[in-house]
C-alpha positions in Angstrom: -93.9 -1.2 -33.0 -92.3 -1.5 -29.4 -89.9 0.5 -28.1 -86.8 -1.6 -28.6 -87.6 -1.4 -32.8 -88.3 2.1 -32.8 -84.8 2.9 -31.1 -83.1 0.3 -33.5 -84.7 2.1 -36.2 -83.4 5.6 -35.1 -80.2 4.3 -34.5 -79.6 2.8 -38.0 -81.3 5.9 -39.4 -79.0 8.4 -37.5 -76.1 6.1 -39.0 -76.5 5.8 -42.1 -77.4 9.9 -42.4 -74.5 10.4 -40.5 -72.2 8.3 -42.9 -73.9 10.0 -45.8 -72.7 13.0 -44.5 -69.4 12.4 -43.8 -69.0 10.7 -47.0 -70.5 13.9 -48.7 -67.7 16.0 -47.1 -65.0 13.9 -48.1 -66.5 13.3 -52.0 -66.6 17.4 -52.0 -62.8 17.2 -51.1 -61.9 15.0 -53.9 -63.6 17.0 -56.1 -62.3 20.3 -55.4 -58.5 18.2 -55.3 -59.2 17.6 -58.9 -60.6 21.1 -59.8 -57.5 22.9 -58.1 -59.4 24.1 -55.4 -62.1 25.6 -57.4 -64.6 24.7 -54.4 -62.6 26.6 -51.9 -64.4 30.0 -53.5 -67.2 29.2 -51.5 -65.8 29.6 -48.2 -67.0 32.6 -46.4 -65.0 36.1 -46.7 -65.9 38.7 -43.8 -67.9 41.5 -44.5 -68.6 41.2 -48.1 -72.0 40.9 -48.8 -71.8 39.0 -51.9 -70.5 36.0 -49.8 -73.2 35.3 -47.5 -74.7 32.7 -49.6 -71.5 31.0 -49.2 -72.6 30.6 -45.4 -73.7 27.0 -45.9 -71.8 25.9 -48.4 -68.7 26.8 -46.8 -70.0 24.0 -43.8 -69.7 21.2 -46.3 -66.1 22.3 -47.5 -62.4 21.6 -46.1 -59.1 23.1 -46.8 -57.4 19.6 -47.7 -57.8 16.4 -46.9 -56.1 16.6 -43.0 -59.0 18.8 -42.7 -61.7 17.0 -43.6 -59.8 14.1 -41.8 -59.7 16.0 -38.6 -63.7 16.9 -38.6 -64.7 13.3 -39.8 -65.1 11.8 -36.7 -66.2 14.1 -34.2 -69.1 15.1 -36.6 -70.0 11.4 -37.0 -69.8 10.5 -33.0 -71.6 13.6 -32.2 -74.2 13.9 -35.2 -75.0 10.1 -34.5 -75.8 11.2 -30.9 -77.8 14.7 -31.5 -80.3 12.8 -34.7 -81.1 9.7 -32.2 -83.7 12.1 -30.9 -85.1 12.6 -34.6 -84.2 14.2 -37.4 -86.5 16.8 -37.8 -85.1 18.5 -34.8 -81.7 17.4 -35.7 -82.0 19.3 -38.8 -82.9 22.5 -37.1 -80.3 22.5 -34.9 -77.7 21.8 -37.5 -79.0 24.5 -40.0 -79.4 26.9 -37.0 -75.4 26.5 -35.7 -74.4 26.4 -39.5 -76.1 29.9 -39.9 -74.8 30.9 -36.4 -71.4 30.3 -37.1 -71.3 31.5 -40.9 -72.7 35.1 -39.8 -70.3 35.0 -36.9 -67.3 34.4 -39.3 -68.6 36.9 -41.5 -68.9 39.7 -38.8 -65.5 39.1 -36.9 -63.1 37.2 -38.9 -60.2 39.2 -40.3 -60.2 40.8 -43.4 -58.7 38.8 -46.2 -59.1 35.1 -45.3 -61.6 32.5 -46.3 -63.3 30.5 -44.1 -64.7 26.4 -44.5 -65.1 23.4 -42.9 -67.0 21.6 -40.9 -65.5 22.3 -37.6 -68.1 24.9 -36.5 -70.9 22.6 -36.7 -69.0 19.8 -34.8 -68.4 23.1 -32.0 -72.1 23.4 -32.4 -73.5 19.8 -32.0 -71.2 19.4 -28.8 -72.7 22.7 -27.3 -75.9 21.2 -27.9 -75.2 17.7 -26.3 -73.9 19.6 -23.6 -76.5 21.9 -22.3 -79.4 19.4 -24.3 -80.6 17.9 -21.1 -80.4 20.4 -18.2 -82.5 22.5 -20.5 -85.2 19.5 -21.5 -84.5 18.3 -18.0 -84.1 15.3 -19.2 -81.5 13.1 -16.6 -80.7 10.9 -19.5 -79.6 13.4 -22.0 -77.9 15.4 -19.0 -75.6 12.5 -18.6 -75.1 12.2 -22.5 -73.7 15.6 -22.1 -71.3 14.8 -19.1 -70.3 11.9 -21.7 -69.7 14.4 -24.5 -67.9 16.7 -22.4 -65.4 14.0 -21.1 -65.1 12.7 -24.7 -64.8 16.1 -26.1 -64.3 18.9 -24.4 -60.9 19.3 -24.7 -62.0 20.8 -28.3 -63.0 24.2 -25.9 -59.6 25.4 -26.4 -60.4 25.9 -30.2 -62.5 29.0 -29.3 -59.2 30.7 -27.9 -57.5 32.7 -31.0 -54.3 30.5 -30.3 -53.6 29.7 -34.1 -54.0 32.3 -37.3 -54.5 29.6 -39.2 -57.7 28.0 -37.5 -60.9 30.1 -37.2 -61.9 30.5 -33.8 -64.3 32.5 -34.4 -66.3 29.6 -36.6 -65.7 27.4 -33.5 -67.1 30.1 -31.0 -70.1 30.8 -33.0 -70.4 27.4 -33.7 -70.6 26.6 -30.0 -72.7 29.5 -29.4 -75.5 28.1 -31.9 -75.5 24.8 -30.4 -76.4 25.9 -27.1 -79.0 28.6 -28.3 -80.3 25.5 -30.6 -80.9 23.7 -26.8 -83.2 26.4 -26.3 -84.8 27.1 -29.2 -85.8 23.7 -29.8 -86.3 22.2 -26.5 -89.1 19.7 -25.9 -92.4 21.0 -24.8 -92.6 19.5 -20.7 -95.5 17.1 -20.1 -97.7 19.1 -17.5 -97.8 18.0 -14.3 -101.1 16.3 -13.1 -101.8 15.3 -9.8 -105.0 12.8 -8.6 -108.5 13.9 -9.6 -110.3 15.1 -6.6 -114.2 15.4 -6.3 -115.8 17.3 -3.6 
């Protein structure tokens, strides 16, 4: 297989599991439309420790359709991006920023509100795209992430506590799992050899 069909193939892999996905969240939204919001009881409350299997869950889940709507297509421009480098790694680094910013809601948020959506993990995946290449140094990926940030990184502002109504602490956390995801996965360096010398 040459490289040009083995990047095709990611490509139309990342698609199709980032359309999946997307598609997922918006199915779960019509479902909890017609169950009255029965779904939204698995967004996370703070500090209650019965709700901390609700940590993943509550990534998959949206408060309304203008939610869901918001998160749509950043998660599908910036998932696409992240799983072109395979989706064994993509996986960790999504599971890792959707753990990351579930326990961060569940330690700081304010006491009495339930938190969903995918909006963390779209916080997360940007962190990750951002930091991806200096810390692989990789100059490809590094200007991926100057990409990203000039798409994107207007988002930043969403990890200010400028609205009651959005959770900035899943969007800080978020972040703060992408980027520790850079470094807990990053690829292993190639060592360096030089020409073989006999004496």
């Amino acid at each position: 297989m040459t490289a040009r069909t083995t990047t095709t193939a990611r490509a139309v892999t990342a698609g199709a599991v980032m359309l999946g996905w997307v598609a997922l969240l918006w199915v779960l939204e019509g479902i909890d439309t017609l169950t009255g919001h029965q779904l939204d009881t698995y967004g996370v409350s703070p500090r209650e420790a019965s709700e901390l299997r609700d940590v993943v869950p509550s990534a998959f889940l949206h408060a309304g359709w203008e939610h869901v709507a918001s998160n749509s297509l950043p998660l599908l421009v910036l998932g696409f991006i992240a799983a072109l480098a395979g989706l064994r790694r993509f996986a960790a680094v999504v599971l890792t920023v959707i753990v990351t910013a579930g326990l961060g809601v569940w330690f700081t948020a304010p006491a009495g509100t339930v938190t969903l959506g995918a909006s963390g993990v779209v916080f997360g995946l940007f962190g990750y795209l951002l930091v991806r290449g200096f810390v692989d140094r990789r100059p490809l990926d590094v200007v991926v992430g100057l990409v990203v940030a000039a798409l994107y990184g207007s988002i930043l502002w969403g990890v200010l506590p400028t609205d009651s109504g959005i959770s900035w602490q899943g969007h800080l956390f978020g972040l703060l799992g992408g980027v520790l995801s850079a470094f807990l996965y990053r690829r292993p360096r190639r060592p360096v050899t030089g020409p073989h010398v006999t004496v």
